[in-house]
CHARMM-style PDB file with segment names, atoms N, HN, CA, C and O in Angstrom:
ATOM      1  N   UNK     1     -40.996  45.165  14.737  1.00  0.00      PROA
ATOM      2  CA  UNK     1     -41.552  45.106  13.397  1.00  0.00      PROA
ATOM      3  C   UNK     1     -40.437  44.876  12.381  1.00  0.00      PROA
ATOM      4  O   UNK     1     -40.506  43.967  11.554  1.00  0.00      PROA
ATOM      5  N   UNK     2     -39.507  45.636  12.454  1.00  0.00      PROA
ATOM      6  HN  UNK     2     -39.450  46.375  13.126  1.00  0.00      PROA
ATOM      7  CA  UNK     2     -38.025  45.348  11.749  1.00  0.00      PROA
ATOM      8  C   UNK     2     -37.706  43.864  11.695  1.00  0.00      PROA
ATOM      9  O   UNK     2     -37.624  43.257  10.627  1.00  0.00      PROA
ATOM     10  N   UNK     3     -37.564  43.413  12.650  1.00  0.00      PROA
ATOM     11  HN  UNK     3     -37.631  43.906  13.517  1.00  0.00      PROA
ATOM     12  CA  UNK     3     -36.646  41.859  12.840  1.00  0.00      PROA
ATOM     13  C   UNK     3     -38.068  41.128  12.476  1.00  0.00      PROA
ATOM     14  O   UNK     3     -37.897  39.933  12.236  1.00  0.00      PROA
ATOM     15  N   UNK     4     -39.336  41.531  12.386  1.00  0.00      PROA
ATOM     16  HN  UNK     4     -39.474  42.502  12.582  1.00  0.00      PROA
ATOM     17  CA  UNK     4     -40.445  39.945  11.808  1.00  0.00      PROA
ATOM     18  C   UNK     4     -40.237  40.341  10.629  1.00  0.00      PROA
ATOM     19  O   UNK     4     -39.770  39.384  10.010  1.00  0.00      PROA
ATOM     20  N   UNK     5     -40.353  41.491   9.784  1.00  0.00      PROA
ATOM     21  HN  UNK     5     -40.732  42.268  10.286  1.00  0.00      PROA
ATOM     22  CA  UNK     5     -40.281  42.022   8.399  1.00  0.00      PROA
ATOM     23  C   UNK     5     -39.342  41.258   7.396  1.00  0.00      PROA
ATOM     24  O   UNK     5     -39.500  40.754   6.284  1.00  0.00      PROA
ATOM     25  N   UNK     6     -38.121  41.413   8.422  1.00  0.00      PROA
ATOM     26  HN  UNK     6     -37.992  41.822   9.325  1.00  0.00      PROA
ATOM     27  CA  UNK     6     -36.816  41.488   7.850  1.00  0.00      PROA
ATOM     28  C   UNK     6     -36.870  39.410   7.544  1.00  0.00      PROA
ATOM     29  O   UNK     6     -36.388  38.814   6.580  1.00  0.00      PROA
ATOM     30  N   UNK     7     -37.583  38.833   8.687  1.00  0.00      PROA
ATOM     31  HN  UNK     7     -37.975  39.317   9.470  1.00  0.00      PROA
ATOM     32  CA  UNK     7     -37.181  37.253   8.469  1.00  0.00      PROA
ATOM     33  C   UNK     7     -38.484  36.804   7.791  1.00  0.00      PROA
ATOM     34  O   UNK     7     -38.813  35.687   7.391  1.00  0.00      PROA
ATOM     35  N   UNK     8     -39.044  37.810   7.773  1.00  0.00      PROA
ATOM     36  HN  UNK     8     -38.777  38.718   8.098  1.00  0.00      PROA
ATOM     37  CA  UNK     8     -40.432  37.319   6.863  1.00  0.00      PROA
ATOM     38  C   UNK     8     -40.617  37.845   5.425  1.00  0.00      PROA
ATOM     39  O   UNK     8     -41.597  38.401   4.928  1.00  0.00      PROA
ATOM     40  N   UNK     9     -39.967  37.671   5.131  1.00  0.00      PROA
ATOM     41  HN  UNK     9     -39.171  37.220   5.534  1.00  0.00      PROA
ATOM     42  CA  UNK     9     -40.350  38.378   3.381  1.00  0.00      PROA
ATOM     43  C   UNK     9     -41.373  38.323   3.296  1.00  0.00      PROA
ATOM     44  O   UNK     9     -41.965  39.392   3.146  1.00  0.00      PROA
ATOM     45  N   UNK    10     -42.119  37.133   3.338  1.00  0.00      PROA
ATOM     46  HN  UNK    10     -41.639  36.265   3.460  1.00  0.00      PROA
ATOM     47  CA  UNK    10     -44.249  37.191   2.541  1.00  0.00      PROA
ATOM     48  C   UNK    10     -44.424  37.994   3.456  1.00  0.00      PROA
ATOM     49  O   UNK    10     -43.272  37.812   3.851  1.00  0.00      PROA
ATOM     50  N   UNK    11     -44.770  38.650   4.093  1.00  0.00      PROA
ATOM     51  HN  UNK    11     -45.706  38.798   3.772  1.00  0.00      PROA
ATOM     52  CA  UNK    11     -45.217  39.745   4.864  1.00  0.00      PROA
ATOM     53  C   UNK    11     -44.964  41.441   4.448  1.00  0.00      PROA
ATOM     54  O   UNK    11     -44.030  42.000   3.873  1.00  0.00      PROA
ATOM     55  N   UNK    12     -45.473  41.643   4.677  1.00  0.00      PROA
ATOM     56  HN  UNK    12     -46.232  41.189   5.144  1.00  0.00      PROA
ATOM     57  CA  UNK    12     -45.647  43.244   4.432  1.00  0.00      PROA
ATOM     58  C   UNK    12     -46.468  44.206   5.485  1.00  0.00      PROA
ATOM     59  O   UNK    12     -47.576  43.925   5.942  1.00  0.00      PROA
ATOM     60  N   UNK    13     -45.810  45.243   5.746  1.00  0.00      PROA
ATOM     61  HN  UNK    13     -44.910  45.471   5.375  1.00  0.00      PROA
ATOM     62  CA  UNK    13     -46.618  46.056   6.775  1.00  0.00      PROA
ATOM     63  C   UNK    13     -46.575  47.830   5.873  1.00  0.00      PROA
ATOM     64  O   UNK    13     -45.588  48.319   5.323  1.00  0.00      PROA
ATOM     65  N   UNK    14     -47.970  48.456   5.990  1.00  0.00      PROA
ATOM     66  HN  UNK    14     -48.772  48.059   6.436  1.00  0.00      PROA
ATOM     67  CA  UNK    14     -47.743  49.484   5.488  1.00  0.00      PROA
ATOM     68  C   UNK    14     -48.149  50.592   6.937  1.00  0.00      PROA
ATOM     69  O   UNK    14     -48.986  50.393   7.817  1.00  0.00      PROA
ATOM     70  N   UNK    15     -47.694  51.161   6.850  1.00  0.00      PROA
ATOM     71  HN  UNK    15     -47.013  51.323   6.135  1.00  0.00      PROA
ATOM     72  CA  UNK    15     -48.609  52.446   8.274  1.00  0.00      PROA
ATOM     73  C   UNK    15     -48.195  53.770   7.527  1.00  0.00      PROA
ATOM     74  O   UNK    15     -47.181  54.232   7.003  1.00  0.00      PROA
ATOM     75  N   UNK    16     -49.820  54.230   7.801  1.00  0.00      PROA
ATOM     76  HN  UNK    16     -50.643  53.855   8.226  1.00  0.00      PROA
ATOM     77  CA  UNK    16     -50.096  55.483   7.453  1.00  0.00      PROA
ATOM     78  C   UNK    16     -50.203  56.599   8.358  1.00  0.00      PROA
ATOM     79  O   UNK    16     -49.770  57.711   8.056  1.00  0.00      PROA
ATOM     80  N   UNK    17     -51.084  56.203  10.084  1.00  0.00      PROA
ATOM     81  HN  UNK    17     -51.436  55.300  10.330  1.00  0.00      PROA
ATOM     82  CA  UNK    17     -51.563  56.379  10.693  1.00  0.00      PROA
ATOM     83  C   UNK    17     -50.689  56.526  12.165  1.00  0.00      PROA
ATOM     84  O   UNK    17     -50.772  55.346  12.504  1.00  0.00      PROA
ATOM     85  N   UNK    18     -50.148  56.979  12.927  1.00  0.00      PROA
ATOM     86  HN  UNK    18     -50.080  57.938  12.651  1.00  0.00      PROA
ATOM     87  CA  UNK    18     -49.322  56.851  13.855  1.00  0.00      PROA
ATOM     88  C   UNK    18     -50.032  57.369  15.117  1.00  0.00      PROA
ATOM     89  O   UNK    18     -50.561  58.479  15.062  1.00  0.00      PROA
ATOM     90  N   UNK    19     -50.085  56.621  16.288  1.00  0.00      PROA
ATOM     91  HN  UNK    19     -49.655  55.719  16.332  1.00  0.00      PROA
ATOM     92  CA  UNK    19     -50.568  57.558  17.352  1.00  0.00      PROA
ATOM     93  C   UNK    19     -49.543  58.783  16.992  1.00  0.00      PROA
ATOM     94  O   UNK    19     -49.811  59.847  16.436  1.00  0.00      PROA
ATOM     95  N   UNK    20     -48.794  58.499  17.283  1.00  0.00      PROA
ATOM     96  HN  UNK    20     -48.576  57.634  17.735  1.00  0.00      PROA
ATOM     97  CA  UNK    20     -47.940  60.154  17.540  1.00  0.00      PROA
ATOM     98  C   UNK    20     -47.168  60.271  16.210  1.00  0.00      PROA
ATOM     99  O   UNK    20     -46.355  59.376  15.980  1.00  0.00      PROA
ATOM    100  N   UNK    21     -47.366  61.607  14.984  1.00  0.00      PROA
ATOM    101  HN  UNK    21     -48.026  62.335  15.170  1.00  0.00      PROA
ATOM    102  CA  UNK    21     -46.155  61.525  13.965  1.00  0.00      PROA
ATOM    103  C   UNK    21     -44.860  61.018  14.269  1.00  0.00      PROA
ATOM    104  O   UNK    21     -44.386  61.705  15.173  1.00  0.00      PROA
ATOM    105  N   UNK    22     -44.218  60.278  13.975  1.00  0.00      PROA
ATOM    106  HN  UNK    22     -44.602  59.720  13.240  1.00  0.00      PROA
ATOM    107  CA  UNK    22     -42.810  60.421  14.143  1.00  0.00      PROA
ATOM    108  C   UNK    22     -41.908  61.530  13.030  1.00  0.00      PROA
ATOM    109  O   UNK    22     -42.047  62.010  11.906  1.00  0.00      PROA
ATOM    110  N   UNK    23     -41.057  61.552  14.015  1.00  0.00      PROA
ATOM    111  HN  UNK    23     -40.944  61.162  14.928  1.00  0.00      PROA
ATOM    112  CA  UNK    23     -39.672  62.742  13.317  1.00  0.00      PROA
ATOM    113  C   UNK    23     -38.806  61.143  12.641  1.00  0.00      PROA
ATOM    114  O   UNK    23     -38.785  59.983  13.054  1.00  0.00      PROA
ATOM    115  N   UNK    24     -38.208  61.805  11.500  1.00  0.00      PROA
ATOM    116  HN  UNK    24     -38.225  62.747  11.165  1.00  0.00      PROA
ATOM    117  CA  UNK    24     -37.531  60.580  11.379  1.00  0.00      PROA
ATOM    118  C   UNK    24     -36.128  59.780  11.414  1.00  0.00      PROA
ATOM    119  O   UNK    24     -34.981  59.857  10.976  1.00  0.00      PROA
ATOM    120  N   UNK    25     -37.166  58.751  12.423  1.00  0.00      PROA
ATOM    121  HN  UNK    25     -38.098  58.688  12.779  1.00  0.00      PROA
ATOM    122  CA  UNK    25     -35.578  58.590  13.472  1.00  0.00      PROA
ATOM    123  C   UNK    25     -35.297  57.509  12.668  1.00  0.00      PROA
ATOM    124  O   UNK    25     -35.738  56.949  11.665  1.00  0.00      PROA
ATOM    125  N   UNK    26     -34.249  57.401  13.608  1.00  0.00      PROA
ATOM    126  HN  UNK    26     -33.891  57.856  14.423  1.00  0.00      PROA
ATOM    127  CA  UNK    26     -33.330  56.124  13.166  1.00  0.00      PROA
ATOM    128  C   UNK    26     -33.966  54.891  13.020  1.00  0.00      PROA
ATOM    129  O   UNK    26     -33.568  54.110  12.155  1.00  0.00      PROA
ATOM    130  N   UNK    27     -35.155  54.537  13.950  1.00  0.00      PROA
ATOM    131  HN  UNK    27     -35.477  55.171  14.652  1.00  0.00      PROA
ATOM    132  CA  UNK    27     -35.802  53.049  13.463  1.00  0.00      PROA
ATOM    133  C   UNK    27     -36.589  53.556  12.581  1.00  0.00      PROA
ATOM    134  O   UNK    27     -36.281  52.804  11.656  1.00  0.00      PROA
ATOM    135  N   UNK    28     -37.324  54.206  12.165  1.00  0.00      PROA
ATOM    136  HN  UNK    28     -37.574  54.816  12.916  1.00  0.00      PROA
ATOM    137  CA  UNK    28     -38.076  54.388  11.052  1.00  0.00      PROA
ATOM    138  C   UNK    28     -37.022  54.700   9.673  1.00  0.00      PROA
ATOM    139  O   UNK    28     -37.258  54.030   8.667  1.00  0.00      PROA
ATOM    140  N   UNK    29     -36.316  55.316   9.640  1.00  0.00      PROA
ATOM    141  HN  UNK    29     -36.125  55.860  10.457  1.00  0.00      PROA
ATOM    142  CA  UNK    29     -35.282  55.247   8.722  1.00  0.00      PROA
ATOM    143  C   UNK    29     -34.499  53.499   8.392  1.00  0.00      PROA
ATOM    144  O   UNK    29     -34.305  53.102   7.243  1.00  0.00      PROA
ATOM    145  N   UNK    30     -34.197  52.784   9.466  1.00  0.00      PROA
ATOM    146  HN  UNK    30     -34.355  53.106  10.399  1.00  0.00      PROA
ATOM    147  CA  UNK    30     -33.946  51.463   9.096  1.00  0.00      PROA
ATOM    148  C   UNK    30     -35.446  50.516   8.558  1.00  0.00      PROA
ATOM    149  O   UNK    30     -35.261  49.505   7.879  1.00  0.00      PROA
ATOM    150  N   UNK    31     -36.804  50.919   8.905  1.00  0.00      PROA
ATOM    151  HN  UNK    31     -36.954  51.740   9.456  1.00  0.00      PROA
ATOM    152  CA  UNK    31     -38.144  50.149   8.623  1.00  0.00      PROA
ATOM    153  C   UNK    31     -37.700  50.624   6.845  1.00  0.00      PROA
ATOM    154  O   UNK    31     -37.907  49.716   6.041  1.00  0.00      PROA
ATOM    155  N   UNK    32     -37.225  51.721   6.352  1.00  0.00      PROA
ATOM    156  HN  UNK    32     -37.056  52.459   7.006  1.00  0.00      PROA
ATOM    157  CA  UNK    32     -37.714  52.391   5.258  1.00  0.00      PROA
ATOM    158  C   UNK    32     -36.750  51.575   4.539  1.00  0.00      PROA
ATOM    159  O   UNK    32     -37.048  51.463   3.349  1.00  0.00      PROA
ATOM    160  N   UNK    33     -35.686  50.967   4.887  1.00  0.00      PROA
ATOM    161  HN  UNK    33     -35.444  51.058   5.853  1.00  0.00      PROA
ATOM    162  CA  UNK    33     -34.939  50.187   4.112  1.00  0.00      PROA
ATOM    163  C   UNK    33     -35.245  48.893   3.118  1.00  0.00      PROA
ATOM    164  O   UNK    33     -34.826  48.583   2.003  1.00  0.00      PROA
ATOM    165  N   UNK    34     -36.464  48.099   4.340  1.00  0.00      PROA
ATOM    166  HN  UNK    34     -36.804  48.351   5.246  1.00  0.00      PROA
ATOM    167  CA  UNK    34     -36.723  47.288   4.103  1.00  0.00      PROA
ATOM    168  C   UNK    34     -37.816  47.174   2.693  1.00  0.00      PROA
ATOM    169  O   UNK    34     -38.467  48.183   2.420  1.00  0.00      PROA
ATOM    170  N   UNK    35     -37.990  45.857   1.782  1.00  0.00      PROA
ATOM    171  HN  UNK    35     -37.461  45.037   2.003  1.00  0.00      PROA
ATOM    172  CA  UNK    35     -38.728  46.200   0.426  1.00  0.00      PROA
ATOM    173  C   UNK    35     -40.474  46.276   0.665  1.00  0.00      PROA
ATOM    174  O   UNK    35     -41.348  46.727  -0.076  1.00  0.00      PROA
ATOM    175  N   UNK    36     -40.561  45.617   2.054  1.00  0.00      PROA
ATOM    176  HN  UNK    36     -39.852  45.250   2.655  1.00  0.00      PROA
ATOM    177  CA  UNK    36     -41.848  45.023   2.360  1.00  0.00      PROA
ATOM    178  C   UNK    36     -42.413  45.846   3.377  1.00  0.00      PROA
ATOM    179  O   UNK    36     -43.252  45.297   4.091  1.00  0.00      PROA
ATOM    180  N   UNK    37     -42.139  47.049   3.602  1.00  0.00      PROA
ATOM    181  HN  UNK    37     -41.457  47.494   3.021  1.00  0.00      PROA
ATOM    182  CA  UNK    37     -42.356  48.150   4.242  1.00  0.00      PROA
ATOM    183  C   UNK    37     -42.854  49.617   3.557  1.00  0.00      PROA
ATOM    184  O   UNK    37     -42.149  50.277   2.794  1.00  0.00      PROA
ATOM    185  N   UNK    38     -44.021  49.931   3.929  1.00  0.00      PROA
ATOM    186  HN  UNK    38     -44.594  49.395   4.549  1.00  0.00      PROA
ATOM    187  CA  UNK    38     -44.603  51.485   3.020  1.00  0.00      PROA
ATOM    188  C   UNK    38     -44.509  52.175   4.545  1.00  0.00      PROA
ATOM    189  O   UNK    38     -44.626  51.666   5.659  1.00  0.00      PROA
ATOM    190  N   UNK    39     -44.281  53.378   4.171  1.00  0.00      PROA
ATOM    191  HN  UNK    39     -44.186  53.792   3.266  1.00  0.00      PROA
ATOM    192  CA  UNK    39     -44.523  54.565   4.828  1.00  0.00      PROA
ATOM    193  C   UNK    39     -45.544  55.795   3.925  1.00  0.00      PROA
ATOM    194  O   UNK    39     -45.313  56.353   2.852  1.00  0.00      PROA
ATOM    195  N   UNK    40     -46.290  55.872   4.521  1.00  0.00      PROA
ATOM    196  HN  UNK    40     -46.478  55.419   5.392  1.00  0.00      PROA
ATOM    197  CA  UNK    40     -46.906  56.792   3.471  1.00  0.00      PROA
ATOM    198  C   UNK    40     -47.192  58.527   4.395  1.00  0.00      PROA
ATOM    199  O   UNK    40     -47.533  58.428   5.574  1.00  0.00      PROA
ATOM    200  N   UNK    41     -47.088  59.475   4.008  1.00  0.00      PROA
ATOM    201  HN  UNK    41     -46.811  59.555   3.051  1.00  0.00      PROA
ATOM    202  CA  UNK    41     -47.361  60.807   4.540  1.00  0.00      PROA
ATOM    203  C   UNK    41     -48.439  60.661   5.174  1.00  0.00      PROA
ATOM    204  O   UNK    41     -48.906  59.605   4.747  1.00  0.00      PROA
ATOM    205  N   UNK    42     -49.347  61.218   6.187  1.00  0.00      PROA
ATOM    206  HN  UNK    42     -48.968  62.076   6.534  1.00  0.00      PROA
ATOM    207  CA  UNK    42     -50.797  61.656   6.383  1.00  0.00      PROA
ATOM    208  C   UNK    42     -50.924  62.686   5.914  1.00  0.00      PROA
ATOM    209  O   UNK    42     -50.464  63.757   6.310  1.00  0.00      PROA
ATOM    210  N   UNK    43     -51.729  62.416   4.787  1.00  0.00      PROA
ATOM    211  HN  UNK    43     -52.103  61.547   4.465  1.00  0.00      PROA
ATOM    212  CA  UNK    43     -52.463  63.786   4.353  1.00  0.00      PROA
ATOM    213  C   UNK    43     -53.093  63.558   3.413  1.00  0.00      PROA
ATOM    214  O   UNK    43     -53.181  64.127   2.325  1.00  0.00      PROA
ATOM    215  N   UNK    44     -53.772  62.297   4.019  1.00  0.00      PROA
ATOM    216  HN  UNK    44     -53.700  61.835   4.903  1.00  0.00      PROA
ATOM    217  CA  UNK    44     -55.368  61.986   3.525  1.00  0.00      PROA
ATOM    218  C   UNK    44     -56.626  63.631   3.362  1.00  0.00      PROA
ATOM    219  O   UNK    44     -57.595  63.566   2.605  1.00  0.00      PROA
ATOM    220  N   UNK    45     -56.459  64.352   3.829  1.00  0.00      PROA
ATOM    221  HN  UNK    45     -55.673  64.405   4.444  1.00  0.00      PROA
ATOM    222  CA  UNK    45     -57.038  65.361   3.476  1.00  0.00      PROA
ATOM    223  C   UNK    45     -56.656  66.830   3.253  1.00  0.00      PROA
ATOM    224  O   UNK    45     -57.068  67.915   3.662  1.00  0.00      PROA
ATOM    225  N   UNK    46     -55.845  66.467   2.563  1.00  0.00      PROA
ATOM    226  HN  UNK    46     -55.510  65.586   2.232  1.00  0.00      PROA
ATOM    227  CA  UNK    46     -54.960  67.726   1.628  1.00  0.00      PROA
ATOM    228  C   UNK    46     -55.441  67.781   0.225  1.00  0.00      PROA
ATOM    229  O   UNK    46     -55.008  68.780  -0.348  1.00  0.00      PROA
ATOM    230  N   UNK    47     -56.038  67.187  -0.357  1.00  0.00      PROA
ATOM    231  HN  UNK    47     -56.390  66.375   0.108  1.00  0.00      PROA
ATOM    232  CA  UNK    47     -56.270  67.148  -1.529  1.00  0.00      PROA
ATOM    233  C   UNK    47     -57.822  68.432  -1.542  1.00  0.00      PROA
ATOM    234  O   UNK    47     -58.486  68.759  -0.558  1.00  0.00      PROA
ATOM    235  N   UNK    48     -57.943  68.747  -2.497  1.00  0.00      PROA
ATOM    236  HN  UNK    48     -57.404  68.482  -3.296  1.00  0.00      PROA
ATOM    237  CA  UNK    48     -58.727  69.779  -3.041  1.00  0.00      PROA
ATOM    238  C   UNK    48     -60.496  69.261  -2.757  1.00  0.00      PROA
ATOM    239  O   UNK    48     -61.427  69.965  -2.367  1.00  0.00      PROA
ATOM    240  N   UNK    49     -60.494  67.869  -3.100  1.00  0.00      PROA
ATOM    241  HN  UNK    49     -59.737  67.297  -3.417  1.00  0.00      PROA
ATOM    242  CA  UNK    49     -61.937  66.940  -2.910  1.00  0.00      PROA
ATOM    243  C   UNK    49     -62.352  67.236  -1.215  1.00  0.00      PROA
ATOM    244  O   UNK    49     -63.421  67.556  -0.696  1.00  0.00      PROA
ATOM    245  N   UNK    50     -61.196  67.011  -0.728  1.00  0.00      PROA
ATOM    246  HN  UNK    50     -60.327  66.751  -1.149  1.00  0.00      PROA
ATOM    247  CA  UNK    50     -61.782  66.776   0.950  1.00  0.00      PROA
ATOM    248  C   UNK    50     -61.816  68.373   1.586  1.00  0.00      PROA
ATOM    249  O   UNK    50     -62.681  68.746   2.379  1.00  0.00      PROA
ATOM    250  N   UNK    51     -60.624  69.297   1.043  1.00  0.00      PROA
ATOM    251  HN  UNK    51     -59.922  68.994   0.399  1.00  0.00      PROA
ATOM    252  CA  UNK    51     -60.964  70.449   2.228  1.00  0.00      PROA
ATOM    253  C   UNK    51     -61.976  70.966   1.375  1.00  0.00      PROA
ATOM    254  O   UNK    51     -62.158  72.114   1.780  1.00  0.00      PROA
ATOM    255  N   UNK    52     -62.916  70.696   0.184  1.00  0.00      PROA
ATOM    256  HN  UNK    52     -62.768  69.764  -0.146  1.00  0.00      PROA
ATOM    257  CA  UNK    52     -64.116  71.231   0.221  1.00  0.00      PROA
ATOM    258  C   UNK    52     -65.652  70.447   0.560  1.00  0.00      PROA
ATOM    259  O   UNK    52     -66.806  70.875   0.561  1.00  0.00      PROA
ATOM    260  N   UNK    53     -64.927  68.812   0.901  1.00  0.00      PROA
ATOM    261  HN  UNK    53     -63.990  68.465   0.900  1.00  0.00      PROA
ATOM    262  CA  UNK    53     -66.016  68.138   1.692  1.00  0.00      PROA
ATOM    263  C   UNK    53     -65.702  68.959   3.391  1.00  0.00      PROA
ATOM    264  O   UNK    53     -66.437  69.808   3.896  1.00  0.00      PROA
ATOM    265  N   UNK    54     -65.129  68.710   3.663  1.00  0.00      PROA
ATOM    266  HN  UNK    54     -64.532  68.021   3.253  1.00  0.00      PROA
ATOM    267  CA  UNK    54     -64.443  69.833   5.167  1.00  0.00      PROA
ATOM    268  C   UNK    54     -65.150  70.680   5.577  1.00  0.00      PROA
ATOM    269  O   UNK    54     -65.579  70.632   6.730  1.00  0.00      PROA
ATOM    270  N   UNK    55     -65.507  71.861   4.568  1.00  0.00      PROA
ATOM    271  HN  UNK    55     -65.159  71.899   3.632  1.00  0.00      PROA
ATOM    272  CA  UNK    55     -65.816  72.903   4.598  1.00  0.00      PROA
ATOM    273  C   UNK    55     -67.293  72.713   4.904  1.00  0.00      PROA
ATOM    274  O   UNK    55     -67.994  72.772   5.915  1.00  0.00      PROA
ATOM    275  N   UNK    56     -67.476  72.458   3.604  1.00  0.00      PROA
ATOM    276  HN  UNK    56     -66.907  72.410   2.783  1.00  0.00      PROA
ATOM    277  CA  UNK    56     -68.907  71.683   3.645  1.00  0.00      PROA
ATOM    278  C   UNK    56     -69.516  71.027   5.183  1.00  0.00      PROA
ATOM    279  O   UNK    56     -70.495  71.422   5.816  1.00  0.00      PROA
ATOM    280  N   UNK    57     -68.834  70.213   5.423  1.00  0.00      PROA
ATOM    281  HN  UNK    57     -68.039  69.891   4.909  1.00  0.00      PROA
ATOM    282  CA  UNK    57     -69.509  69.314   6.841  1.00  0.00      PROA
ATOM    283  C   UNK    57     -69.239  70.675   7.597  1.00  0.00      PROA
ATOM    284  O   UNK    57     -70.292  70.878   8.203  1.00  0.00      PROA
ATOM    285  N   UNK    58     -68.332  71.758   7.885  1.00  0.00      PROA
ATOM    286  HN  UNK    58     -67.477  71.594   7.393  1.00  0.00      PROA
ATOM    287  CA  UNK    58     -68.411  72.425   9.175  1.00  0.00      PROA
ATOM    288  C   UNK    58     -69.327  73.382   9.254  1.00  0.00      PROA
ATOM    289  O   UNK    58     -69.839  73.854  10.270  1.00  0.00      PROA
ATOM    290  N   UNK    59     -69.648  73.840   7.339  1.00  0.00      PROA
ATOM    291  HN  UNK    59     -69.232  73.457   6.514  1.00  0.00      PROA
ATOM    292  CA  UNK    59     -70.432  74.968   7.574  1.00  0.00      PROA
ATOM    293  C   UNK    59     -72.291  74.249   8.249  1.00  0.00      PROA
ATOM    294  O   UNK    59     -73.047  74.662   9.128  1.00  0.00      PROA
ATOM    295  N   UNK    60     -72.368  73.111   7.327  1.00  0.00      PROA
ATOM    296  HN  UNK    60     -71.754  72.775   6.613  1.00  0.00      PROA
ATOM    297  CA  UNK    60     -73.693  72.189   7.758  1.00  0.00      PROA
ATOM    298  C   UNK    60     -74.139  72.423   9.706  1.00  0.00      PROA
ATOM    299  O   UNK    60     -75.176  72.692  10.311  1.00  0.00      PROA
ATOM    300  N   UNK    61     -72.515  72.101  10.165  1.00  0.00      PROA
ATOM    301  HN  UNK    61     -71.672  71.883   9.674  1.00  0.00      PROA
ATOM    302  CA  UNK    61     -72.480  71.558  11.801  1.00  0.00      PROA
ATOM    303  C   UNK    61     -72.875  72.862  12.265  1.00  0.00      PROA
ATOM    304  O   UNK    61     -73.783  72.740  13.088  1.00  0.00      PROA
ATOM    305  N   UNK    62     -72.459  74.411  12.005  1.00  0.00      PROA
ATOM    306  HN  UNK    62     -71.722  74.510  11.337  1.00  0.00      PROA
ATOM    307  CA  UNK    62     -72.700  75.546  12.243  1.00  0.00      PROA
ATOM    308  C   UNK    62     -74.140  75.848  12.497  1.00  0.00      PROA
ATOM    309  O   UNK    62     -74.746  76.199  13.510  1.00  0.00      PROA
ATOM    310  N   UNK    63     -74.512  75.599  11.236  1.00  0.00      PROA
ATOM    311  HN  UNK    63     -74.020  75.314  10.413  1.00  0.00      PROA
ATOM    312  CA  UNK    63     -75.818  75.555  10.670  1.00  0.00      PROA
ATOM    313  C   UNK    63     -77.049  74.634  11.785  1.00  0.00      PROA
ATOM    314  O   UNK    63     -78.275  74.733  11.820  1.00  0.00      PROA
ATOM    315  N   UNK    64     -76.504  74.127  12.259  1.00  0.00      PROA
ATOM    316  HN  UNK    64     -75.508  74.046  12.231  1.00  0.00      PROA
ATOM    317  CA  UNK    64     -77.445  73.052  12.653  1.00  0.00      PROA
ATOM    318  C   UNK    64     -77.761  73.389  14.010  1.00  0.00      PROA
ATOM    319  O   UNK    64     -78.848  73.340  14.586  1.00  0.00      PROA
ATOM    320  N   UNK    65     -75.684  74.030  14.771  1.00  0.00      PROA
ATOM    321  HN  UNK    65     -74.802  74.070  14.303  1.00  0.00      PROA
ATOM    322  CA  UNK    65     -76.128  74.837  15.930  1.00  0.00      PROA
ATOM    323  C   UNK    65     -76.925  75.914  16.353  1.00  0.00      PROA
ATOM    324  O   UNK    65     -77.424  76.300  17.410  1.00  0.00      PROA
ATOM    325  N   UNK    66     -76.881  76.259  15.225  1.00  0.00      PROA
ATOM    326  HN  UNK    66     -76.475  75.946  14.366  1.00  0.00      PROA
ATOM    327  CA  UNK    66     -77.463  77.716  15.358  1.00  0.00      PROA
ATOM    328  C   UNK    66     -78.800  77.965  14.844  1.00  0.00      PROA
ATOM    329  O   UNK    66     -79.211  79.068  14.485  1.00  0.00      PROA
ATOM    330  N   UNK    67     -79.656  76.544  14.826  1.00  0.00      PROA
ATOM    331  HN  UNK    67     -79.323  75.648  15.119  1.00  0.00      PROA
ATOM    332  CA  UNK    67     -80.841  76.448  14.548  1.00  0.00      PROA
ATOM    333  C   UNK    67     -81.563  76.137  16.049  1.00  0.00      PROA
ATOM    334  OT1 UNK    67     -82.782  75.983  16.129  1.00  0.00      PROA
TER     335      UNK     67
END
């Protein structure tokens, strides 16, 4: 991904999503160099909106078992 990035300027890659988190290594530390490269945190549901949609869907799923 580095070496197409790097000879491709019009291109851009963002990843949010990783099979496995990475720790941050050395190729992800050289991806982060690049201008046409995002890294973004996961924590699409950290925000206040979702752990009370969260809550919501588990208490529903509870609810539904136990009917």
């Amino acid at each position: 991904l580095y070496n197409f990035l790097q000879t491709h300027p019009e291109a851009a890659a963002m990843v949010d999503v990783w099979e496995w988190e990475p720790a941050m290594t050395d190729q992800v530390r050289l991806l982060q160099t690049l201008p046409n490269f995002v890294l973004t945190p996961h924590i699409g549901a950290s925000t206040a909106e979702a752990q009370n949609r969260i809550g919501i869907e588990l208490a529903e799923r509870i609810i539904d078992l136990c009917q």
